[in-house]
VEXMI-365573 format. One line per 3 residues: their letters; for each residue x, y, z of C-alpha. Coordinates in Angstrom, 1 decimal, always signed. Example, Ala and Ser with C-alpha at 12.3 -4.5 7.8 and 13.67 -1.06 7.14 Angstrom:
BEGIN
AS	+12.3,-4.5,+7.8  +13.7,-1.1,+7.1
REM end
This chain:
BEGIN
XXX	+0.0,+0.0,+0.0  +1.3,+3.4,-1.1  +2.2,+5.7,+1.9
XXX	+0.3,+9.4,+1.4  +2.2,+12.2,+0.8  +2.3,+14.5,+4.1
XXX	+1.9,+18.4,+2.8  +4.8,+20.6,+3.5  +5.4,+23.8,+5.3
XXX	+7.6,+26.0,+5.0  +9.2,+28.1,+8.2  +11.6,+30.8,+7.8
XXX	+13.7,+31.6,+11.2  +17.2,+34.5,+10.3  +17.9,+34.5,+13.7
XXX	+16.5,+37.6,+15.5  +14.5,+37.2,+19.1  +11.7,+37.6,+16.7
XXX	+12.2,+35.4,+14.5  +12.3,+32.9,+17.4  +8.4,+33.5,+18.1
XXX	+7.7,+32.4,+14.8  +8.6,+28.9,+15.7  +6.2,+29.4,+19.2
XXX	+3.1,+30.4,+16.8  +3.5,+27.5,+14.6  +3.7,+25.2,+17.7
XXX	+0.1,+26.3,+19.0  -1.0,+25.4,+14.9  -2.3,+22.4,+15.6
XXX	-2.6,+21.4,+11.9  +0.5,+21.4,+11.4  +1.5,+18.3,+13.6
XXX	+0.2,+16.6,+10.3  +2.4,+18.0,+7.8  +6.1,+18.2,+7.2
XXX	+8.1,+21.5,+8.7  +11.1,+22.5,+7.3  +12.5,+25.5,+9.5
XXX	+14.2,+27.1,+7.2  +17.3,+29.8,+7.1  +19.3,+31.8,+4.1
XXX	+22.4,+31.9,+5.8  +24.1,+35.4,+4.3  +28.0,+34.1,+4.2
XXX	+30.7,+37.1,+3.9  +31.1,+37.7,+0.3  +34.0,+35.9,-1.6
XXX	+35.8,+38.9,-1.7  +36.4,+39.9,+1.1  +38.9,+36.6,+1.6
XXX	+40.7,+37.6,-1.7  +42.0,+41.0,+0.3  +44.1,+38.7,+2.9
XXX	+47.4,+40.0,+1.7  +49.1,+42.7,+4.4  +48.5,+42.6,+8.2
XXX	+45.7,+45.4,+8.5  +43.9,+43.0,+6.3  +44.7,+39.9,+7.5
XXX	+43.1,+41.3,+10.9  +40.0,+42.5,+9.6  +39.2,+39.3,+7.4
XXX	+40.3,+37.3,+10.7  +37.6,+39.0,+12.6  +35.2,+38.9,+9.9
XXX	+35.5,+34.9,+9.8  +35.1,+35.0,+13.4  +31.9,+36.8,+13.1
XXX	+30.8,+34.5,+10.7  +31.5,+31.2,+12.5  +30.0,+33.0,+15.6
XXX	+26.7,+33.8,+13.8  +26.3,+30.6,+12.0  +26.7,+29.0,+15.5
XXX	+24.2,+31.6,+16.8  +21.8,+30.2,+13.9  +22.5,+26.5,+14.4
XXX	+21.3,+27.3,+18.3  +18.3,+29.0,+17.5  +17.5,+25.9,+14.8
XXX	+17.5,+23.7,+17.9  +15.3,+25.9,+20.1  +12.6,+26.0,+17.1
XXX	+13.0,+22.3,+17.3  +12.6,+21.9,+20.9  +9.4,+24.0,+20.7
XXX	+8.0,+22.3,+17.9  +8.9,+18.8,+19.9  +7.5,+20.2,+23.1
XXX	+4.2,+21.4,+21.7  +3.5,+17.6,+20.3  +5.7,+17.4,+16.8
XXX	+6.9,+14.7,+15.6  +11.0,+14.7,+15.3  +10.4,+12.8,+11.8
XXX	+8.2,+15.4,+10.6  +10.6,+18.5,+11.4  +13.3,+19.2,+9.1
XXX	+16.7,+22.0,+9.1  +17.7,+23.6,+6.3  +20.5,+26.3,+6.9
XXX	+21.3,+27.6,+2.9  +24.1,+29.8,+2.0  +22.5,+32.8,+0.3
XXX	+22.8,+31.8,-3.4  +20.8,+35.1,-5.2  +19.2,+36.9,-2.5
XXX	+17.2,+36.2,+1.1  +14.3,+36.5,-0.5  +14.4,+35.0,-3.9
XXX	+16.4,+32.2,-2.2  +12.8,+31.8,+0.1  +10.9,+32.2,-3.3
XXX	+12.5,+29.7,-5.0  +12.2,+27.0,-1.5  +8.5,+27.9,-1.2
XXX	+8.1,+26.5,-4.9  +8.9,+23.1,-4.0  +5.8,+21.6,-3.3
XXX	+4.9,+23.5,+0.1  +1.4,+24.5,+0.7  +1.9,+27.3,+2.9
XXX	+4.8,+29.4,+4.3  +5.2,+31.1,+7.8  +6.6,+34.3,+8.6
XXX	+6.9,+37.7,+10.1  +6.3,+41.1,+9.1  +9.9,+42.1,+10.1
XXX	+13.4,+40.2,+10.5  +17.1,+40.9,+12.1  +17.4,+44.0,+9.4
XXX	+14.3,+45.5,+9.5  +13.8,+49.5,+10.9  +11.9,+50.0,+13.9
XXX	+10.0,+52.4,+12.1  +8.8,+50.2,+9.7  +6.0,+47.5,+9.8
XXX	+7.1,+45.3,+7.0  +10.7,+43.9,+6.2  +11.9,+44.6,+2.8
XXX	+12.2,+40.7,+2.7  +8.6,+39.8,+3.8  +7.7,+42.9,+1.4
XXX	+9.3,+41.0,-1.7  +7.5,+37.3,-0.4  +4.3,+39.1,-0.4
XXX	+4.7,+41.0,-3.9  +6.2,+38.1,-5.7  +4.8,+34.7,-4.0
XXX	+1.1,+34.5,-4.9  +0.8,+30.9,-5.7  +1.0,+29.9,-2.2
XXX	-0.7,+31.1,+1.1  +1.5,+33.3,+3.3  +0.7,+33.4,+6.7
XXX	+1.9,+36.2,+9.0  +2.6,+35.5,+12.5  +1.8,+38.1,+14.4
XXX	+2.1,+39.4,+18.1  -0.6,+37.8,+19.5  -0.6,+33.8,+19.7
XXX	-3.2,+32.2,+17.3  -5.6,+31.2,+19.9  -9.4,+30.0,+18.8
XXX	-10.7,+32.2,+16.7  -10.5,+33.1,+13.4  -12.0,+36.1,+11.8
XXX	-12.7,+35.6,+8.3  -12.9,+39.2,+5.4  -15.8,+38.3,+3.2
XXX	-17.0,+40.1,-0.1  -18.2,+37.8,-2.0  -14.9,+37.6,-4.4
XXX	-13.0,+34.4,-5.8  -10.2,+35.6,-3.4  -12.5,+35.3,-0.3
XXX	-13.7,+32.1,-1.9  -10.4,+30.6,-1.9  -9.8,+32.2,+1.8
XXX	-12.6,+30.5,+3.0  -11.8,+27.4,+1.4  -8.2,+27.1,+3.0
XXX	-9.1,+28.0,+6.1  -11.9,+25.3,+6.2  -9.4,+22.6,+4.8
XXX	-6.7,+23.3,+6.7  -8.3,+24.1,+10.2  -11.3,+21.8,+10.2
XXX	-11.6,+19.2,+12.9  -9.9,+21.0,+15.9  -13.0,+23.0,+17.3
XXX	-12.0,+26.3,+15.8  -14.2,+29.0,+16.0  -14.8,+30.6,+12.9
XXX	-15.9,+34.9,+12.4  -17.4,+35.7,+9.0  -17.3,+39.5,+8.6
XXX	-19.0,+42.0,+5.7  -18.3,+45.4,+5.4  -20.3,+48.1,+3.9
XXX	-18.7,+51.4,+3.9  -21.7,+54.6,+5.0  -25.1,+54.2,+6.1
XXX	-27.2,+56.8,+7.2  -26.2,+60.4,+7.4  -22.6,+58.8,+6.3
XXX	-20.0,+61.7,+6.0  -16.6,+60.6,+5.1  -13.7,+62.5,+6.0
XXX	-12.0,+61.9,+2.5  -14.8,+63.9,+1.1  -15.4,+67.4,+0.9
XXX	-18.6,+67.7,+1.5  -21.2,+65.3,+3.1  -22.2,+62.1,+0.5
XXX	-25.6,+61.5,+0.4  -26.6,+58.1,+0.0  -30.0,+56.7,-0.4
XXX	-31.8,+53.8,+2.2  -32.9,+52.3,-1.0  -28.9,+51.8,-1.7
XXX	-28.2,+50.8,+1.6  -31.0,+48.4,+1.9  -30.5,+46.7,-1.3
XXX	-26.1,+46.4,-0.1  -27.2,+45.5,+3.5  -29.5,+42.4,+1.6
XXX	-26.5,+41.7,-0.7  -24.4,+41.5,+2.3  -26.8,+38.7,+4.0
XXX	-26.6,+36.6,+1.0  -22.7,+36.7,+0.5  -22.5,+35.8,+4.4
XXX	-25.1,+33.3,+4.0  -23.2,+31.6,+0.9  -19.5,+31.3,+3.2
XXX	-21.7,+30.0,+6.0  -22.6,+27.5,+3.7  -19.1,+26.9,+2.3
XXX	-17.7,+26.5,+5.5  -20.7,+23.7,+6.2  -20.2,+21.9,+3.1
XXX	-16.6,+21.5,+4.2  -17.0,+19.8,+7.7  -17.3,+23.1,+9.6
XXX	-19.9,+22.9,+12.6  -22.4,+25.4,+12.3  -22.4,+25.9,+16.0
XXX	-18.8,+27.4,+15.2  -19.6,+30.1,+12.9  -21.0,+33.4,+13.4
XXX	-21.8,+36.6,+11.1  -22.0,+40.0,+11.1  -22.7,+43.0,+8.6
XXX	-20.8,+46.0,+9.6  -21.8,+49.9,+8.5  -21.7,+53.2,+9.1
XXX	-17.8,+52.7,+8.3  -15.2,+55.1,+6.1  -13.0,+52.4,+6.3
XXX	-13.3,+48.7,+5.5  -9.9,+47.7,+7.3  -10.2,+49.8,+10.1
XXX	-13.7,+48.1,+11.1  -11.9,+44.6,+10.2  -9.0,+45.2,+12.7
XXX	-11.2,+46.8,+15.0  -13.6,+43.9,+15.0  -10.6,+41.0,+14.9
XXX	-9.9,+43.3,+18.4  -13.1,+43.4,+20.2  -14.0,+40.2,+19.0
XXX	-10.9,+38.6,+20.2  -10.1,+37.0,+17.2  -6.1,+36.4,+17.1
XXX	-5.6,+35.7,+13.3  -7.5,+37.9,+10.4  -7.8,+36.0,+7.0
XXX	-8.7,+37.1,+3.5  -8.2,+36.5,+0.3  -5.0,+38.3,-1.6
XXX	-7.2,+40.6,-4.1  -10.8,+41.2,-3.2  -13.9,+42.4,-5.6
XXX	-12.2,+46.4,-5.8  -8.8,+45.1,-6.8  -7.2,+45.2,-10.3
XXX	-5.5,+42.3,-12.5  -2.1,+44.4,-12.4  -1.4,+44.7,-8.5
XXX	-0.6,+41.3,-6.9  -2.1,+42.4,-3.7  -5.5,+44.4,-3.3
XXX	-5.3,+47.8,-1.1  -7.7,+45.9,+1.5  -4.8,+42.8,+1.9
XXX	-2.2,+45.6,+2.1  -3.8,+47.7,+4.7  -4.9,+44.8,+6.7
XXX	-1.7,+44.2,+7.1  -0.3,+47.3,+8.1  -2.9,+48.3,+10.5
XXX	-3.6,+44.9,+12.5  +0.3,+44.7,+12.9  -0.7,+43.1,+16.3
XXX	-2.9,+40.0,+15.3  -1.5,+37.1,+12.7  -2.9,+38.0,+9.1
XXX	-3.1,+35.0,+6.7  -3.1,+35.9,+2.9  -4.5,+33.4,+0.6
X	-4.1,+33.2,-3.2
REM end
């Protein structure tokens, strides 16, 4: 009898405290004790040159302390590889189903990652920000390149905040959220998850946005015929998520309006709601065919910098 493939995720660790908490996120996953885990690390070597320089004493001293730096931060690497393990092993993993894969950096952090995550993995794991990354900002430029570039796979974020029970789910009624709700019933059905399905309609009555000049009028005959709209797209995930094993006892829904901003009521509802992960599709019904990433995704991202953010293709 054949054995069944296991599917494969893909971790990235570079060595930073942060980084670290990545591996304690996807501990408390507990799909994942079913797949493979490859913790994975583009090791970023001194460059070849620097070696060819070791020709007069000054130099000699500062290529000897730049090897020493090396060996001491591949060691500092290897060390953190075994503490991802040992979380991982302590939280239930199987030893057989973890791997280690610390890669000299061949064309670039990132595209080295790219090119990994195309090997057959079904999702990847990682943070918004790494070892290089500025304080100020709340995106790496490495995690900013995954998310621009890889959109065959799901990416999910780990945030702050541990996963915990709840999931809050963006609908719109869009073959991104389709394929949102889709993984997240796949891959999270049959642990007792609780499951938040979320519409948002921006105004209502007497809505006055602050991007406009002047107040926007906007008729209850509009707002009745979006707020009946909304019911029916909610009413269809519900559905989805039943068809695919989800207990209906575990999903709730909500409409949300009177809004100027459909991310801001998301991450405000993933806070009072006490959802710890936000997921959506990666374009939603607003987005064009040129940007890889719709301005709802993006912002999402940005704003709910706290909570875990999965983005599915």
């Amino acid at each position: 009898m054949a054995t069944k493939t296991k599917n494969k995720a893909l971790i990235t660790l570079d060595g930073s405290k942060r980084s670290l908490q990545t591996a304690v996120y996807a501990s408390r996953l507990r799909p994942l004790q079913d797949m493979e885990i490859n913790l994975f690390h583009v090791f970023d070597t001194i460059p070849d040159n620097y070696w060819d320089l070791d020709f007069n004493n000054q130099v000699i001293r500062s290529t000897g302390q730049l090897r020493a730096w090396e060996a001491q931060w591949k060691k500092n690497i290897q060390d953190q590889m075994i503490q991802a393990q040992k979380i991982m092993l302590a939280a239930g993993f199987k030893s057989e189903n973890i791997k280690v894969t610390i890669q000299n950096r061949k064309k670039g952090i990132a595209r080295d990652i790219i090119k990994e995550a195309k090997q057959g993995y079904q999702l990847l794991i990682t943070r918004r920000r790494g070892m290089g990354a500025i304080r100020s900002l709340i995106v790496g430029s490495v995690t900013a390149k995954l998310l621009d570039t890889l959109s065959a796979i799901p990416i999910l974020l780990a945030g702050q905040q541990p996963p915990g029970n709840k999931f809050l789910l963006a609908i719109d009624g869009s073959e991104g959220a389709k394929r949102a709700l889709d993984f997240a019933a796949t891959f999270l059905n049959g642990y007792g998850y609780q499951f938040g399905l979320v519409h948002v309609i921006r105004g209502g009555a007497n809505f006055i946005s602050s991007d406009m000049p002047m107040p926007l009028f906007i008729p209850e005959s509009y707002m009745q015929e979006a707020l009946d709209n909304s019911q029916g797209i909610l009413q269809t995930a519900k559905q989805q998520l039943i068809a695919a094993g989800i207990k209906k006892q575990h999903i709730s829904t909500k409409t949300i309006t009177g809004v100027t901003s459909r991310t801001a009521a998301i991450v405000e509802e993933a806070k009072t709601g006490e959802y710890g992960t936000i997921v959506l599709g990666r374009r939603g019904l607003s987005s064009t065919k040129e940007f890889v990433m719709g301005r709802v995704a993006k912002k999402i991202i940005y704003l709910g910098r706290k909570h875990s953010v999965w983005i599915i293709s």
